[in-house]
N, C-alpha and C positions, 0 to 999 in steps of 0.2 A: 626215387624212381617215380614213374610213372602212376597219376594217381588213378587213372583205366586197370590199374592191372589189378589182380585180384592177388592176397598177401600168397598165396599157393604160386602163383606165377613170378611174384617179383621173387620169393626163394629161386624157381627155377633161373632165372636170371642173374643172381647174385651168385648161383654157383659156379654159372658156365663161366664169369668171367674172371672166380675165384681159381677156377682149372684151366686160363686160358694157356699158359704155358705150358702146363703139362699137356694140351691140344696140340697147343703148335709145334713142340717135340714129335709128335709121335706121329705127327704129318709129315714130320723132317725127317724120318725114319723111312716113312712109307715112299717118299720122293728117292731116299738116298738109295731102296731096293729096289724103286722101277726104273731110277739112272741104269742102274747096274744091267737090268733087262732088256732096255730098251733095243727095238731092233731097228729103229731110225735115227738118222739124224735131226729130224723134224720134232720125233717125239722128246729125247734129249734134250733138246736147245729150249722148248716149252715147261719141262721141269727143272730146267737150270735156271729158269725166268719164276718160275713159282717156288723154287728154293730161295733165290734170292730177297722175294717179297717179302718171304717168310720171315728172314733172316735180316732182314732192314726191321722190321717190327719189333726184335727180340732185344729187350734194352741190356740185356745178359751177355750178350755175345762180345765179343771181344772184335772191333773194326779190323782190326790188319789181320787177324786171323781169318777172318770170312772174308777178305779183300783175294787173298793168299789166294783160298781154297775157291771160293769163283773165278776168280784170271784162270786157276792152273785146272779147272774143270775137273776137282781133284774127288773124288766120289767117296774114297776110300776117309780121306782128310772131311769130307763132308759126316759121314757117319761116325768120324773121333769127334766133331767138334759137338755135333748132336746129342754123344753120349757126353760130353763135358770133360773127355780126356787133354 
């Protein structure tokens, strides 16, 4: 790390990106209940584009299942795959 940082700081560092998955789940969560809310098309198609990000990041994921579940805009299938069903 960083030798600027103070040992209190690089702990805070070394956590957030020991919890980065468990992060980015629970973002995938939070995208997969404002899918379900959304009352635009505009707002959809912008958390369909930051699901995706997400989900290109996530070396856990399975390609043809998240392939699947973004072509078919599948929300329901977004929130199995997040839980690891």
């Amino acid at each position: 790390m960083g030798k600027d940082l103070t040992p209190y700081q690089q702990r805070i560092v070394r956590g957030w990106y020991r919890n980065l998955d468990a992060l980015r789940a629970q973002r995938l969560q939070e995208i997969a209940g404002d899918i379900f809310l959304a009352d635009s098309e505009r707002k959809r198609e912008r958390l369909w584009q930051r699901a995706r990000e997400l989900l290109e990041k996530d070396a856990a994921a399975h390609p043809a299942e998240v392939r699947a579940v973004l072509e078919r805009r599948d929300v329901e299938g977004l929130a199995r795959l997040v839980r690891g069903e």
